[in-house]
Structure formats: C-alpha cells, structure tokens
C-alpha positions as CSV (number, residue, x, y, z in Angstrom):
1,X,-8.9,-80.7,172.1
2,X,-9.4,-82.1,168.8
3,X,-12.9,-83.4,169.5
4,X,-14.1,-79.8,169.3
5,X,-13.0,-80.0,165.6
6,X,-15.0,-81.7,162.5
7,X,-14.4,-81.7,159.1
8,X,-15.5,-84.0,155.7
9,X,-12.4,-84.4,154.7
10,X,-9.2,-84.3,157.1
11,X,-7.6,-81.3,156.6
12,X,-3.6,-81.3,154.5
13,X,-0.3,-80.7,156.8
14,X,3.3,-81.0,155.7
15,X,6.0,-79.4,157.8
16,X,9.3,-80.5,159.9
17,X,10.1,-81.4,163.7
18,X,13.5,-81.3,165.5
19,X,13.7,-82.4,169.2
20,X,17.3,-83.2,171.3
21,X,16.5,-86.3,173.3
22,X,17.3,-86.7,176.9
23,X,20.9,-88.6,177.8
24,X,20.4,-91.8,177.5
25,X,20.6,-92.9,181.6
26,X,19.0,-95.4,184.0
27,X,16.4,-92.6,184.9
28,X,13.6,-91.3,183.6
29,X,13.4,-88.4,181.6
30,X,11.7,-85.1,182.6
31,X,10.0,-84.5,179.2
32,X,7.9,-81.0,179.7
33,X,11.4,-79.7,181.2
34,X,13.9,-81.1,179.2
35,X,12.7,-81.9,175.9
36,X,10.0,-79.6,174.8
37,X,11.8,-76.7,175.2
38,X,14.2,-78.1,172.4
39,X,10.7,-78.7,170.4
40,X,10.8,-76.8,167.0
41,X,8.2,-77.7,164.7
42,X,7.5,-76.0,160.8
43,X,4.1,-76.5,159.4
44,X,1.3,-76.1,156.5
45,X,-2.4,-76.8,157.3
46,X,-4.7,-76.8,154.6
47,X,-8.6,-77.4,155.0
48,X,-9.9,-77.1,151.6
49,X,-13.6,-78.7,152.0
50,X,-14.7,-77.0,154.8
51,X,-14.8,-78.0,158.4
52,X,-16.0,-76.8,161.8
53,X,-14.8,-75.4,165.0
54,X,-17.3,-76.3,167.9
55,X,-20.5,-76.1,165.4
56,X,-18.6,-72.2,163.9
57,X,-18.4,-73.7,160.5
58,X,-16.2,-72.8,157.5
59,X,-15.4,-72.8,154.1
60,X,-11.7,-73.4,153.8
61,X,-8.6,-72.4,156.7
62,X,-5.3,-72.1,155.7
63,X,-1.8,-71.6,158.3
64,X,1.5,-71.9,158.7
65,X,2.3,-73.0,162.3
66,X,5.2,-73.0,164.3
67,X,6.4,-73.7,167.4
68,X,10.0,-73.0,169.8
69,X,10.8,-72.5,173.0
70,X,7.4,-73.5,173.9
71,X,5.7,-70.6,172.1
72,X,3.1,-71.0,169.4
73,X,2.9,-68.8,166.3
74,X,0.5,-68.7,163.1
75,X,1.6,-65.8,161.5
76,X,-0.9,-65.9,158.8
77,X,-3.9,-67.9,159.5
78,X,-6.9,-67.3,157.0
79,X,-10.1,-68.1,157.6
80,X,-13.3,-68.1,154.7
81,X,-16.8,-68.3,154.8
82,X,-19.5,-68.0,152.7
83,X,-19.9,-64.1,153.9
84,X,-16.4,-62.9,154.0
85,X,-12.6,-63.5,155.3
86,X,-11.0,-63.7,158.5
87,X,-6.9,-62.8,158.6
88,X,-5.0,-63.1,161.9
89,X,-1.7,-63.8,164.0
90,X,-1.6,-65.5,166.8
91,X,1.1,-66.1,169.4
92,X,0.4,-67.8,172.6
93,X,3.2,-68.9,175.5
94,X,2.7,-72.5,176.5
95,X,4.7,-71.7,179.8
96,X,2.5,-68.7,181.0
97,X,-0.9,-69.7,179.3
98,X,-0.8,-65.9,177.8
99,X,-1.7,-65.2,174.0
100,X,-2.1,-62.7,171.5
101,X,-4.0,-62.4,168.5
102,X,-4.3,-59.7,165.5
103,X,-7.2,-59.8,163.5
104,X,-8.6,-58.3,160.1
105,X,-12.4,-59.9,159.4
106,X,-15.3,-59.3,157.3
107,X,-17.1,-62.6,158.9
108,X,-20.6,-62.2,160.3
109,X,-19.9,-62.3,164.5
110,X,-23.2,-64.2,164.6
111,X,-21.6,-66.8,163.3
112,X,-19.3,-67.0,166.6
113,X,-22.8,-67.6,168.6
114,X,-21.8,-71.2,169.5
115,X,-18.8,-69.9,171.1
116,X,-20.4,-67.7,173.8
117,X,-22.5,-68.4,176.8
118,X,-26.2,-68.4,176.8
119,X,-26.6,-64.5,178.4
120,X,-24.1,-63.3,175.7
121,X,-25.4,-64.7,172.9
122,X,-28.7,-62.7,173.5
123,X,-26.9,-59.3,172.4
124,X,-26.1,-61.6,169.4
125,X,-29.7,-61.7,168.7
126,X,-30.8,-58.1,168.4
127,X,-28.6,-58.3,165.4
128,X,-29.1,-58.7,161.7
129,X,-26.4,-58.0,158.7
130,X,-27.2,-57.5,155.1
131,X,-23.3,-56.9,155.1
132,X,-21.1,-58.5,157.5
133,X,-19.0,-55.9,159.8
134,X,-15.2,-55.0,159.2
135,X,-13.2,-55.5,162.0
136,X,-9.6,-55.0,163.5
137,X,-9.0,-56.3,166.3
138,X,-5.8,-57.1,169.1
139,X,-6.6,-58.9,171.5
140,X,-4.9,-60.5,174.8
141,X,-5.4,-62.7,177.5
142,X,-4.3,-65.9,179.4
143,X,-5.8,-68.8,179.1
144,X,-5.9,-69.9,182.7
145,X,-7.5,-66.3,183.6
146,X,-10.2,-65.7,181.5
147,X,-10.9,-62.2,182.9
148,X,-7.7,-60.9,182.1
149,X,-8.9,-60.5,178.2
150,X,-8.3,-57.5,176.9
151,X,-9.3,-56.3,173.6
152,X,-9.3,-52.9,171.3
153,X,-9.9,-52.2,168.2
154,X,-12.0,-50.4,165.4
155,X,-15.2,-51.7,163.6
156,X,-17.7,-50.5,160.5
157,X,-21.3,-51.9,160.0
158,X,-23.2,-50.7,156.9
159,X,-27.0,-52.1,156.8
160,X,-27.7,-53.6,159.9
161,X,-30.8,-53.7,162.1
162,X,-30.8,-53.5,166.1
163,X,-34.1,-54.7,167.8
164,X,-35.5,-54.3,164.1
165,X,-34.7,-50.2,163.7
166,X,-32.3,-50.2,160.2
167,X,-29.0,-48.8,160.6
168,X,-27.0,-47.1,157.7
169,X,-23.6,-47.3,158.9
170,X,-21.9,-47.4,162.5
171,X,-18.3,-46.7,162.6
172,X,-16.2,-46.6,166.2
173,X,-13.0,-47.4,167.7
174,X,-13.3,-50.0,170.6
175,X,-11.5,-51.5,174.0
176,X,-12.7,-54.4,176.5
177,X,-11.1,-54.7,179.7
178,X,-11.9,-56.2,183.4
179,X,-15.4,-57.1,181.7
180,X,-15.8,-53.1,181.0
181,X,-16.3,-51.8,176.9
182,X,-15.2,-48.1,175.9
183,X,-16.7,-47.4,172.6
184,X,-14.9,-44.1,171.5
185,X,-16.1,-41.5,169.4
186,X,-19.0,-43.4,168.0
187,X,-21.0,-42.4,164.5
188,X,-24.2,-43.8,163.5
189,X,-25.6,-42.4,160.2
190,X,-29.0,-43.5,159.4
191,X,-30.0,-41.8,156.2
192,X,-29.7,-38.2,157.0
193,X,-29.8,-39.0,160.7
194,X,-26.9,-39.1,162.8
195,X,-26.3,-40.6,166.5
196,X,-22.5,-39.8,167.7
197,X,-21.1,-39.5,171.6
198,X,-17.3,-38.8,172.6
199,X,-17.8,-42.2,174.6
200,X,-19.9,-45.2,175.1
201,X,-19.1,-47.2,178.2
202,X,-20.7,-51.2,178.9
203,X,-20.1,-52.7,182.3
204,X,-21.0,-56.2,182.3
205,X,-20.4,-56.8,185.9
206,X,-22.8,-53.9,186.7
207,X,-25.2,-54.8,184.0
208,X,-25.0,-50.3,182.6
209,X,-24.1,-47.9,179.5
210,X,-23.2,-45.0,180.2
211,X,-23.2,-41.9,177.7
212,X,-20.9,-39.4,177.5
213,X,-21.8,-36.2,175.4
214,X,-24.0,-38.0,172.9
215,X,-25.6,-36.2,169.9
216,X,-28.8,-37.0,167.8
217,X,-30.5,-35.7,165.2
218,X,-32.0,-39.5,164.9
219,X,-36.2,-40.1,165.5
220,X,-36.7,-40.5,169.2
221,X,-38.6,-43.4,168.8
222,X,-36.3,-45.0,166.8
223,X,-33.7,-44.8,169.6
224,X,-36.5,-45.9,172.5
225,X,-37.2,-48.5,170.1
226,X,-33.3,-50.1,170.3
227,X,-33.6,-49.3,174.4
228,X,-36.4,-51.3,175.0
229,X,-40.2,-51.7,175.6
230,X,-40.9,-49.4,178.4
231,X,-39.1,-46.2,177.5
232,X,-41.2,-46.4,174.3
233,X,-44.4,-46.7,176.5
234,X,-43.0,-43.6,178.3
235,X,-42.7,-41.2,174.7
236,X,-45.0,-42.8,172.3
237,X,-48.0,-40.3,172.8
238,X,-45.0,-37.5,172.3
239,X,-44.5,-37.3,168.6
240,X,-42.5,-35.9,166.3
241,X,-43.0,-34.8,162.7
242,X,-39.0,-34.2,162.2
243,X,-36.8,-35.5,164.5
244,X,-35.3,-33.2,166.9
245,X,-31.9,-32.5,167.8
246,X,-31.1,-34.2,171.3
247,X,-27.8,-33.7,173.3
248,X,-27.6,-37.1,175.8
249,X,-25.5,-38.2,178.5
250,X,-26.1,-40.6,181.4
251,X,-27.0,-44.6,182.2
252,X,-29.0,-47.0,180.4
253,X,-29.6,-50.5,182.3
254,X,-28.9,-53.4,180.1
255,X,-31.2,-55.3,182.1
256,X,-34.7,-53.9,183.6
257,X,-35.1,-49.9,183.7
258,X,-34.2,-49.1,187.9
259,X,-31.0,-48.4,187.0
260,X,-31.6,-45.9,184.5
261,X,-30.4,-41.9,184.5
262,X,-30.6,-40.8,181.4
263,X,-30.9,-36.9,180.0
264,X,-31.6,-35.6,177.1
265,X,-31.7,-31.7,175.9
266,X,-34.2,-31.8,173.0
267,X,-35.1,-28.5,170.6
268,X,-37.3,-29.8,167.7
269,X,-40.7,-29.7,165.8
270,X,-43.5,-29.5,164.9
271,X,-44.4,-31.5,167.7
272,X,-47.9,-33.3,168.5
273,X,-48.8,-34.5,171.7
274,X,-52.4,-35.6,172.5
275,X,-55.0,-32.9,170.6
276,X,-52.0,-30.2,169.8
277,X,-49.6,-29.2,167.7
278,X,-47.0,-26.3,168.3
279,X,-44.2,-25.6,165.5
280,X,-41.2,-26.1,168.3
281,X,-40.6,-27.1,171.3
282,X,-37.4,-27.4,173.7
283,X,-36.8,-29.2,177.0
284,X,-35.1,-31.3,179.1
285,X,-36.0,-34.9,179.3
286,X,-34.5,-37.4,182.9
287,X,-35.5,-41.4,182.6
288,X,-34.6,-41.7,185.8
289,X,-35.7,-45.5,186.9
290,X,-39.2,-46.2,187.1
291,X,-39.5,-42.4,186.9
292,X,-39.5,-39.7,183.8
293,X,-39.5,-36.3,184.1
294,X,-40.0,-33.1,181.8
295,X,-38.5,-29.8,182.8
296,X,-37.3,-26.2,181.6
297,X,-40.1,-27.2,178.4
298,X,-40.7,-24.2,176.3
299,X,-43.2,-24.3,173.2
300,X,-44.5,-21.8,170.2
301,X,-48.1,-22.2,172.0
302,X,-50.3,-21.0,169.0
303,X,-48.8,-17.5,168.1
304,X,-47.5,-17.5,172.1
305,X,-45.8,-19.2,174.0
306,X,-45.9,-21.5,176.9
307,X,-43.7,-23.3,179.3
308,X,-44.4,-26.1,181.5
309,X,-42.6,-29.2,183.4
310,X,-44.3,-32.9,184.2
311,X,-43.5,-35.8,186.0
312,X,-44.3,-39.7,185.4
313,X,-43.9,-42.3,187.7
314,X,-44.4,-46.1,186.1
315,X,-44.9,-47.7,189.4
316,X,-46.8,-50.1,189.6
317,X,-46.5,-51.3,185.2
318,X,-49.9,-51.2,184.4
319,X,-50.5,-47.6,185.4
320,X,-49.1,-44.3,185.9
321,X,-48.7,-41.7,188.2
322,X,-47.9,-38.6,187.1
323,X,-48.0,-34.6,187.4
324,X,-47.6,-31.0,185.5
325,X,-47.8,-27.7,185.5
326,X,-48.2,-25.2,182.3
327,X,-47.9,-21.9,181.7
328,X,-49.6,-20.3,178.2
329,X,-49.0,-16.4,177.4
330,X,-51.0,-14.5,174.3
331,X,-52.0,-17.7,173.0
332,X,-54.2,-17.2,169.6
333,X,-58.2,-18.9,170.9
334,X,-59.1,-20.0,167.2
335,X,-56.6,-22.2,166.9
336,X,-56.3,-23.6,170.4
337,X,-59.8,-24.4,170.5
338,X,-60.0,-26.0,167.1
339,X,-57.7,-28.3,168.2
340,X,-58.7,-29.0,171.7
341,X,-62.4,-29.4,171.3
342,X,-64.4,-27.9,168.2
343,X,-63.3,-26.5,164.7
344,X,-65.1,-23.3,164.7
345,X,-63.7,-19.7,162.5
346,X,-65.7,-17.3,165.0
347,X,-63.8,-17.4,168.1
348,X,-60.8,-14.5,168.4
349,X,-58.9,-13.1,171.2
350,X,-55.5,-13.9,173.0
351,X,-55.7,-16.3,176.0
352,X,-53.1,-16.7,178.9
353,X,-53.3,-18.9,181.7
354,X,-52.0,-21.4,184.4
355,X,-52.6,-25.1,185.0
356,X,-51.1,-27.0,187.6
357,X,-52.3,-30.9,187.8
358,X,-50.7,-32.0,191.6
359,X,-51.7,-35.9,190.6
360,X,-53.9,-38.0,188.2
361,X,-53.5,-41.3,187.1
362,X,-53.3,-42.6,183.6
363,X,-56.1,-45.3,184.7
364,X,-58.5,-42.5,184.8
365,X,-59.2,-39.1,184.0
366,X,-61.5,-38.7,186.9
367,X,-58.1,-38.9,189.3
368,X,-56.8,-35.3,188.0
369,X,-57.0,-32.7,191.1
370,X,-55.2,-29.5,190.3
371,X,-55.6,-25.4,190.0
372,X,-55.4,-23.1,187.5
373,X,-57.0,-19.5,186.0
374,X,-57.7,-18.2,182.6
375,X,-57.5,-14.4,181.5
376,X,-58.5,-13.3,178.1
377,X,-58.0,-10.3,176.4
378,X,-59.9,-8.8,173.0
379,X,-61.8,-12.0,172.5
380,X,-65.0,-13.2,171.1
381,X,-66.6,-15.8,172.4
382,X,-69.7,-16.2,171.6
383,X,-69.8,-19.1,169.1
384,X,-69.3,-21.3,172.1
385,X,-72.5,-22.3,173.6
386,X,-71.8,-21.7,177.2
387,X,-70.9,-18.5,176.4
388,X,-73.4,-17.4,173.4
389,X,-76.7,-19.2,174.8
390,X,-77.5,-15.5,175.5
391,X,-76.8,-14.0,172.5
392,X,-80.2,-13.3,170.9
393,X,-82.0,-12.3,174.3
394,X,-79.2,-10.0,174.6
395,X,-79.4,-8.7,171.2
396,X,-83.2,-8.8,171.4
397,X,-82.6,-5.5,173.8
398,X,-79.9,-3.9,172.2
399,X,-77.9,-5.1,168.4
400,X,-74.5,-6.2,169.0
401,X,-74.9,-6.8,172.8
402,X,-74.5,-10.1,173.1
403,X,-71.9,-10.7,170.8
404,X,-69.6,-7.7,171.6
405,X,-66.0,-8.4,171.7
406,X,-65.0,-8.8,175.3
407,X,-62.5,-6.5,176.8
408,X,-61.3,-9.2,179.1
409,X,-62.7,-12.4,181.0
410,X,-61.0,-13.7,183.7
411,X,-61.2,-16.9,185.8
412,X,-60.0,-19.3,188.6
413,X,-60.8,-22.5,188.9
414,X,-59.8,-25.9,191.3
415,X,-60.4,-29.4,189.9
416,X,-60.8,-32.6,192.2
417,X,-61.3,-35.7,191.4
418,X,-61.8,-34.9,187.6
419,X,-64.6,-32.2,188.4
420,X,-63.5,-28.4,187.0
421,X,-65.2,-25.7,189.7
422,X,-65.2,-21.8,189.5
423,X,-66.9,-19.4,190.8
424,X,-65.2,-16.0,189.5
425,X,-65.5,-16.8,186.1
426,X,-65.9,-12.8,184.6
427,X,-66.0,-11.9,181.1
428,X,-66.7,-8.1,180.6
429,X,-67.2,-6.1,177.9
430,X,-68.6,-2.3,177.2
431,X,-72.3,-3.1,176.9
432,X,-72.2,-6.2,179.7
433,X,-71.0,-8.4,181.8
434,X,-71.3,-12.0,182.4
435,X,-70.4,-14.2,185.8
436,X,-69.9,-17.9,186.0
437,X,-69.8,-20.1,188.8
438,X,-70.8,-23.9,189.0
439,X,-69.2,-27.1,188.0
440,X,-67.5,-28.8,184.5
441,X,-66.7,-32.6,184.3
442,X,-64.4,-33.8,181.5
443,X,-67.8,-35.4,179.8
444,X,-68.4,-32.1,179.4
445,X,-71.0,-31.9,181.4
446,X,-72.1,-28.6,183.2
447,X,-73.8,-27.5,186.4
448,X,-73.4,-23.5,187.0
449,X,-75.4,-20.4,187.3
450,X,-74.9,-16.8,185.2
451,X,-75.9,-13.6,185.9
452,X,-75.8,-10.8,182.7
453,X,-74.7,-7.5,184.0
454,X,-75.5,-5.1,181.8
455,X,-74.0,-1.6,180.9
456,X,-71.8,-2.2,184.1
457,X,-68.5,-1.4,182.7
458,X,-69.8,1.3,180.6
459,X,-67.5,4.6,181.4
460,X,-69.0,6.9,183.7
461,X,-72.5,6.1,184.0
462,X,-71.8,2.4,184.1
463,X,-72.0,2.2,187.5
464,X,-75.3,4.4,187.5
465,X,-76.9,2.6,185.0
466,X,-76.4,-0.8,186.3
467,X,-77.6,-0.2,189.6
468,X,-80.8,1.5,187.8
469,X,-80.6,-2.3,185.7
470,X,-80.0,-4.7,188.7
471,X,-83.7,-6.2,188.7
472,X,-82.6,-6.5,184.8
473,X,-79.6,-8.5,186.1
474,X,-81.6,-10.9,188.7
475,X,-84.0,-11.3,185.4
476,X,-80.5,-12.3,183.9
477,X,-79.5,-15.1,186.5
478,X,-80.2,-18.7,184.5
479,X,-79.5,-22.2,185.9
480,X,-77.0,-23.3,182.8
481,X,-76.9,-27.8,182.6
482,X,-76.5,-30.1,180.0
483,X,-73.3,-30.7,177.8
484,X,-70.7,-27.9,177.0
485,X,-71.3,-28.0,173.6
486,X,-75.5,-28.1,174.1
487,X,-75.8,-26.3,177.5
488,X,-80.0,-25.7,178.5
489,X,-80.8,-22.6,180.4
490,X,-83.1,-21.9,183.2
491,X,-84.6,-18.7,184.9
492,X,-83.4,-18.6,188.4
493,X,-86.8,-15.8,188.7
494,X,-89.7,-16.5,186.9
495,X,-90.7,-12.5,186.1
496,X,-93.5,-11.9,184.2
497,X,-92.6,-10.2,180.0
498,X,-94.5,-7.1,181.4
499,X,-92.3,-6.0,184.0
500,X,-89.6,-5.8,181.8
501,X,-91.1,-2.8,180.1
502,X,-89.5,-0.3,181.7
503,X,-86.0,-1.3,181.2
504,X,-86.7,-2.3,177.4
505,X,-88.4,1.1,176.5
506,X,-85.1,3.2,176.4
507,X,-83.6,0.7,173.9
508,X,-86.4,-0.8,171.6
509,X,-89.9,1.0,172.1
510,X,-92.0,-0.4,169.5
511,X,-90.0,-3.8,169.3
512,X,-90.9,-3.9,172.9
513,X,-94.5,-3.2,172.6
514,X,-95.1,-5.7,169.8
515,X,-93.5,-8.4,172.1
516,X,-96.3,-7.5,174.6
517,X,-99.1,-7.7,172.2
518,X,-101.0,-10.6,170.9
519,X,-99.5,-11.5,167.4
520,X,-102.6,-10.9,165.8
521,X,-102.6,-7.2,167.0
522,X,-99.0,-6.5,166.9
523,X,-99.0,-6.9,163.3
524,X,-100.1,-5.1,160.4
525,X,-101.0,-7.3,158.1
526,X,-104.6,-6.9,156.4
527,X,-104.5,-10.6,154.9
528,X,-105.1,-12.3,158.4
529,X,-107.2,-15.5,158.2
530,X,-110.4,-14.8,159.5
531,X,-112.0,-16.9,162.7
532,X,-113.7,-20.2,162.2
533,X,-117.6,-20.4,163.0
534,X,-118.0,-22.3,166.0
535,X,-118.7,-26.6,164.8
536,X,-122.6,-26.1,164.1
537,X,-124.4,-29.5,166.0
C-alpha cells in the first residue's frame, strides 16, 4: 500500500494508540479477532513539501486520522494543488470493505488521469480548463465490489473546451450507479447560447446518452462538433447564419454512430444550404445510425413558401445515398434564379412546382433519377436564352411579341441518370405560344425542339387565326443545342423569306417589303457609293 505513495520529504505524524492485549496463555492469540477491535488510534498527518499519490501529485495534505472498532475516519482531510483545494471525509469499515466519502474540490479531474483505466481516461482528453471545476460530491462503495460505487452530486465549469468547442459555463446536478450516469437538469451557457435538458443519461455498459427534453439555442455545428466527426459530415453543407432553436431528445453512441436515434425540432434562419438562402426554415431532423433524415421541413421560399423532406444514408463512408422531395408555392423567379444559376433584374413572375429525387448519390450528379413539373404564372422570361433566342424574330413581326409577359407556362419533366427530359414544356401568352420538348443535362447542355404558336390564345379569334398561321408555326419549329446559357437555333424547315409574305403583310407591310429587297433598293438614301469599273487589263 505505501509503495503507491512518494514524497521528498516524509510527511509529519503525531497522534496516540491504545490496544488491550490478549491473556497471556500457552496459545496463540487470534489478533484480527481479538485485538484490533480494541485498536483505537488518534492522529495528525502533515505533508508540507509535496508528495504523490500513484503519479496524482500534490502540493501539501493535511488529516487527522482515526481509527475504532475497525472503522477508519479522516474527518477533515485537505488536499492542495497548484490549481485549487480538495476538502473531504472519509469513513471506510475494515470489517465490510464499504466506505464513504464527502467531497468539496476546485482541483482540475485531469489531474486524477493516472488513476483511471486506459478507455476512461479518453473522456479525460476531450477536456481542457482555464478554471478548474467545483465540485460536491458523496460517494459510496465497497472495496471488494468495485461496481457497487455509487456517486451524486453537483458540479460548475466556467471556460472549458470539449473536443475544442469553448464552453462558458456548465452547471448540473449528478448520480453514478451500476456503471449508469443521470445528469439532471443540465445548463450550458455559451455566450448568449444556451444547451439545457431535464436529463442526461450515460450507460457505460451499453456504450449510449440518452436525451431527455433537451433545449438549444446553441450553433448546430458547434454541438456536431462535440458529437463527433461524421454527424458534422452529415450538416456541414446546412448552415446557419443565427443559430436556431432546437428541441432534442434521444441516443447518442459514445462509440461509432449505429447506435444512434437522435431528434431534433429545429425553427431558425436565415438559412443557406448549397446555392440558397431563405429567411426561416423549420423541421424535423432523425440521426438515426448510419441514416439521417429530414421531414415536416417548411421554408420562406423567396416571397413563398415551400416544404420538402430528404433522406441520407452514409453507407458505405465514402459516399452517400440519399433522396427528397420539394414542394415550392408562389415563389418570386428573380430571386430564385439569381441564386440558382445567373444574376439577372429582368426575369418576373411567381413560380410553383414539384421535385421528387427517388435516388442520387453524392459520388455523382449524374446518379439523380427523379420527376417533377413547373407552373408559372405572370412571368417574364425572356432574359433567359432558352427562352428569349426568339425574341427579335418575334418582334421583327409584331413589337412586344416576343417579350410579352406570359400568362402561364407549364411543364413536366422525368430525370434519369442526371439527364432532365420534357416534352410538355408550354409557356403561353396573348400574342403566342411556345412548346418545348428535348433534353437538359446538369452541364447545362441542351437537346430540344420549339415550335412558336402565334396568336393561339388570343380570345376569340385565336383559334381562327392560328390555324390561318400554322405554316407560320412549322416556319417557327427550330432544333435548339448548345449550353443553357448560349443555346444555337436551327430551322427544322428551310422556307424560303418570300413565302412568308403573306403572313407578314397584315403586321408590318413596308418593313416586310424592304426585307425582301436588295439593300441597295430598299433604301433611300441618295449618297450610295457608286459601282467600281471593272479591273482594266
């Protein structure tokens, strides 16, 4: 026993000992049974130069012991270190091996690292102090049955770090029993952020945490941070610009992530994820394993709104698996599209649609496959060069017809391996109408054919005057390829300029017979140059 101690100095004792002595007889004396318990011993230890306690070294230690009927007591033991002060009493029964100790401390538990096996002196590690933690403590035990320890108490941390993410203050009350630890009514503040829970519960035999009706207004990726690696893997790309408030309850694994089943009820924002930005969103959030899923999500979708769920499965590590589905309503187009592909002031209208992406892969975008459709109301497209590469033939024939505000344009569309296909793609207004349907890769690169109806949706004679038009419309059918943003156009019918004559009469006579004429003749300038001679030999 004393071989576990060390010290520079031996440490100062003064006291008394009584013992009544066995009869003096022939026989030999049972000592444990007839003279200890008559044992009564008085005592004052003193280490003033410091010592150590199996490598826990301190400063000084000062005690009174005593002993009787085979039980030890230090009523006021008083341990210092460099970082604070440890007060306890201690009782322990030599007979039954149980003991008792009462403890006040300011000491850094790191220092107690020596004292614990190898796995528990890990959770040691996450740890770091700029002020040690005060504690109270009672604990009991035996000493022949170690896992009859049980211990409660109350503790307060200011200034600490866990896994590296800074910690203003922790206080909680605390009890360890049959290896199981029930934090009660924790409260972490860090700065104006808050973590509490009516319960915290650690099983060490089944290696789990489990939350009980925790509440955070702390960063999300602070707290993923202090979970571990791959729950931050899960929510980096979903960030917030003020932390949200989340309500939590359920199991974190202290080791590995299959035994997780974790929820969280999150209302916060402005939120980013990918290329947008929405003021709020709400949801709930279940790590559940290898598995994370979003569900009952509702966002301010740019002046709209939008709800959606999604699913990600992180099996195998280096890859994932995963699915959604999104709903938008009266979303604003400016905005949306500014953010999701092209910063542009002349788009308008409000868009609503559905997307439903059944599986993809986080490898590569090419593995999406999924449906959707697209209706839009009031909108001007035309800045967008799939949709305005028309504009000025269009125009050419009428002003403002092709870059009218369309009344609506509707859509579905199926994507399979990473390749967008429609072939209803509509947008109508009052002078036209224009139909999509081809291919869109997400390179952006396009494969599709148009067709300009015009005046079809005019009232009354629309009908009339767009049958009278439907050679116009076949004139109007272009092969569109290239990029999105630089589509090239292609007659599906090569029709000679003059046959269009009688369907561009009605709207621009002498515009239309210029275009017919030689430039020379169609104008009426008198300043012309005049002909070369022909090269004299």
């Amino acid at each position: 026993m004393l071989a576990l101690f060390s010290w520079p100095e031996p440490p100062k004792l003064k006291g008394s000992l009584s013992l009544v002595l066995p009869a003096w007889t022939n026989r030999q004396p049972a000592w444990s049974a007839e003279v200890l318990p008559t044992l009564r011993l008085e005592s004052e230890c003193q280490l003033e130069h410091g010592g150590a306690y199996r490598d826990v070294a301190v400063s000084a230690v000062q005690a009174h012991i005593l002993y009787s009927n085979r039980v030890w007591r230090v009523p006021d033991l008083k341990i210092t270190r460099p970082e604070g002060r440890l007060e306890a009493m201690h009782e322990a029964d030599a007979r039954t091996g149980d003991y008792y100790f009462n403890i006040n401390s300011t000491l850094d538990v790191r220092a107690l690292r020596p004292l614990l096996e190898p796995g528990q002196q890990k959770g040691l590690d996450y740890l770091t102090f700029t002020e040690p933690p005060a504690l109270e403590a009672e604990i009991r035990g035996n000493w022949h049955e170690l896992e009859r320890i049980g211990i409660k108490g109350r503790v307060a941390l200011t200034n600490f770090t866990f896994r590296g993410e800074s910690v203003s203050a922790v206080q909680t009350a605390f009890q360890y029993t049959n290896r199981f630890l029930q934090i009660t009514s924790p409260r972490l503040q860090r700065g104006t952020q808050q973590l509490t829970a009516d319960s915290l519960g650690a099983d060490f035999l089944a290696q789990k945490i489990y939350v009980t009706n925790g509440y955070s207004t702390v960063e999300p990726m602070v707290v993923a941070r202090a979970i571990g690696p791959l729950i931050v893997h899960a929510i980096e790309a979903y960030q917030f610009r003020q932390p949200p408030v989340a309500h939590v309850y359920g199991t974190i694994p202290l080791h590995g992530e299959e035994d997780a089943d974790l929820h969280f009820d999150l209302v916060g924002g402005p939120f980013d994820w990918w290329r947008f930005h929405v003021p709020k969103i709400q949801g709930h959030v279940h790590w559940l394993g290898q598995q994370l899923t979003l569900s009952n999500v509702e966002v301010g979708f740019y002046g709209g709104q939008a709800t959606g769920s999604a699913h990600f499965d992180f099996h195998p590590r280096d890859q994932t698996d995963y699915q959604f589905a999104v709903t938008a309503t009266d979303a604003l187009l400016q905005p949306f599209a500014a953010d999701l592909f092209l910063k542009t002031n002349r788009l308008d209208g409000r868009l609503s649609g559905t997307l439903v992406i059944s599986n993809a892969n986080t490898v590569d975008i090419q593995s999406w496959n999924g449906r959707g459709n697209l209706s839009l109301r009031d909108g001007l497209l035309w800045e967008l060069p799939i949709f305005g590469i028309f504009s000025d033939v269009l125009n050419g024939m009428a002003p403002g017809l092709g870059s009218s505000r369309a009344s609506a344009g509707t859509c579905t569309f199926g994507i399979t391996n990473g390749i967008i296909r429609s072939d209803d793609v509509d947008i109508r207004s009052t002078g036209m109408r224009l139909q999509y349907r081809g291919t869109l890769d997400f390179q952006g690169q396009v494969n599709a054919r148009v067709e300009a109806g015009l005046l079809r949706d005019m009232w009354l004679v629309g009908p009339v005057v767009s049958t009278v038009l439907w050679p116009v419309t076949k004139v109007f059918e272009y092969k569109v390829t290239g990029l999105l943003g630089e589509p090239k156009a292609e007659p599906v019918y090569l029709i000679p300029k003059v046959m269009l004559l009688p369907f561009q009469m009605p709207f621009h006579p002498i515009r239309t017979l210029k275009g017919l004429l030689p430039e020379d003749l169609g104008s009426s300038r008198t300043n012309a140059p005049a002909l070369s001679s022909p090269k004299q030999n």
